[in-house]
N, C-alpha and C positions, 0 to 999 in steps of 0.2 A: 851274614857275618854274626860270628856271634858277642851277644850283646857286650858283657865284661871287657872284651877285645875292641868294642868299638867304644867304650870308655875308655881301656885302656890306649887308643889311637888319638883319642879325643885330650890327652894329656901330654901323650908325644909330641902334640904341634902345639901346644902352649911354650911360648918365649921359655928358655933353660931356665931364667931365674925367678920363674915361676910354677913351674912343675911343682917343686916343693908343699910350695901354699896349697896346689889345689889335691895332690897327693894326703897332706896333712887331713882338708877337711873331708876327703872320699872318705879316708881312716876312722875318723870320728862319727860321719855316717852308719859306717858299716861296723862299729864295735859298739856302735848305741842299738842299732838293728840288726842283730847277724843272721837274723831270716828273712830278709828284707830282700826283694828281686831289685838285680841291680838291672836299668836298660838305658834307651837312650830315646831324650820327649823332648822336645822345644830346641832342639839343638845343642839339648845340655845331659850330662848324668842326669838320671833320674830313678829312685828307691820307692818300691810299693811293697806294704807290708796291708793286708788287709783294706786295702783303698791305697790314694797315692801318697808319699811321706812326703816324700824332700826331692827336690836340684838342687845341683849348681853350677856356677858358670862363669867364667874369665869373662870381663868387660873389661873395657877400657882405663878405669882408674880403679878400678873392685874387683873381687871375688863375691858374687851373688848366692845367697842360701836362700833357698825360696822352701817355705813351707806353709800349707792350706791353713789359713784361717780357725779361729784363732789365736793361735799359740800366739803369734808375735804380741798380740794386743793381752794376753796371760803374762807374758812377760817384759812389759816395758819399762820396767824397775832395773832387771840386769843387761837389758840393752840401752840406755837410756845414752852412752857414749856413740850407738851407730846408728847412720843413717839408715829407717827402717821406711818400708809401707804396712799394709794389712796383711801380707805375704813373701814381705822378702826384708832380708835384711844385708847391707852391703858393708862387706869388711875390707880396709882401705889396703892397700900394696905398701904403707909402709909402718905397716902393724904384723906381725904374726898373726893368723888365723886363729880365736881362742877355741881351742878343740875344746874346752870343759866345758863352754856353753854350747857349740856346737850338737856334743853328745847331749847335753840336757837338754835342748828344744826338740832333737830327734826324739826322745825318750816320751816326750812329751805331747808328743804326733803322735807317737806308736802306743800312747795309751788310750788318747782322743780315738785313733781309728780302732781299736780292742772294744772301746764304750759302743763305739755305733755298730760296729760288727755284730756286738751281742745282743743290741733292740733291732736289730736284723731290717736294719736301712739298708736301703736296695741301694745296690752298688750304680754308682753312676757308670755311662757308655764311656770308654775310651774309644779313639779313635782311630783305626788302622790304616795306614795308608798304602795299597797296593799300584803297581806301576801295571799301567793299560799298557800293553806292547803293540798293538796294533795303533795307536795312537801317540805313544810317548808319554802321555800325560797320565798323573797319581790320581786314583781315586780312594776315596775315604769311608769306611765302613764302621760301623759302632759296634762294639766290641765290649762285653761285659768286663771291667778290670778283672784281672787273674785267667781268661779265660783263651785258650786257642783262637787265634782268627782262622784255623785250618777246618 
C-alpha cells in the first residue's frame, strides 16, 4: 500500500471530530518539511527528511507530536503550557492543534538533521519489517534510513 494512502487510512478511522485536529497537524508537518517522506513507523504518520523528523498520533485524551531529541528540551519556553517528555509533546482535545508551533519544532528537526547530515553522521538502521509466509510471522531487518529494503 502505498504509504501517503495508508496515512491517509490512518485518519479515516480517527473519531469524525477528530480528523480535523489530526489533519491540521499532518498540514503543518508537511508545509514545515515539504521534502520530507511521508510513511507510516510506530503505528503512527511518520516524516523523514535526512534522518527521521516527526510522528504523530491520536491517544486517548491527546494528539501526540513526537520529535527526536532535542528540540523539545530547545524549546521549553514556547511549550511550557503542554505536557511534554524529551520527545514528545501532547496537545490536549480541547485545544486546537497550535500549527505555528507545530511548523516551528518541524523546522527546527529539519535543521538539527541538515547540521548532522553535513558532519556526515552515519545514519542510524531503521527497521523493516517483512512477513515470513511460510510461517505467518514478521521478521525485521536494518535498513539504512532513506534506503530500499529491495
Amino acid at each position: 500500500m502505498n504509504r501517503s494512502r495508508r496515512v491517509d487510512e490512518y485518519l479515516s478511522k480517527a473519531p469524525r471530530e477528530l480528523q480535523g485536529r489530526l489533519t491540521k497537524v499532518r498540514g503543518a508537518i508537511r508545509e514545515a518539511a515539504p521534502e520530507a517522506t511521508e510513511g507510516f513507523g510506530y503505528g503512527m504518520p511518520y516524516y523523514s527528511y535526512k534522518g527521521r523528523l516527526a510522528w504523530f498520533g491520536l491517544f486517548k485524551t491527546h494528539v501526540g507530536l513526537y520529535i527526536r531529541p532535542p528540540t523539545i528540551r530547545q524549546h521549553e519556553e514556547e511549550l511550557a503550557g503542554y505536557s511534554t517528555t524529551k520527545s514528545c509533546v501532547r496537545f490536549p482535545f480541547d485545544e486546537e492543534p497550535p500549527v505555528a508551533l507545530i511548523r516551528m519544532l518541524v523546522r527546527a528537526r529539519v535543521r538539527t538533521n541538515v547540521k548532522e547530515a553535513a558532519k556526515g553522521r552515519p545514519r542510524r538502521l531503521e527497521s523493516v519489517a517483512t512477513k515470513d509466509p511460510a510461517h505467518g510471522r514478521r521478521e525485521t531487518a536494518g535498513v539504512a534510513a532513506g534506503q530500499s529494503e529491495i
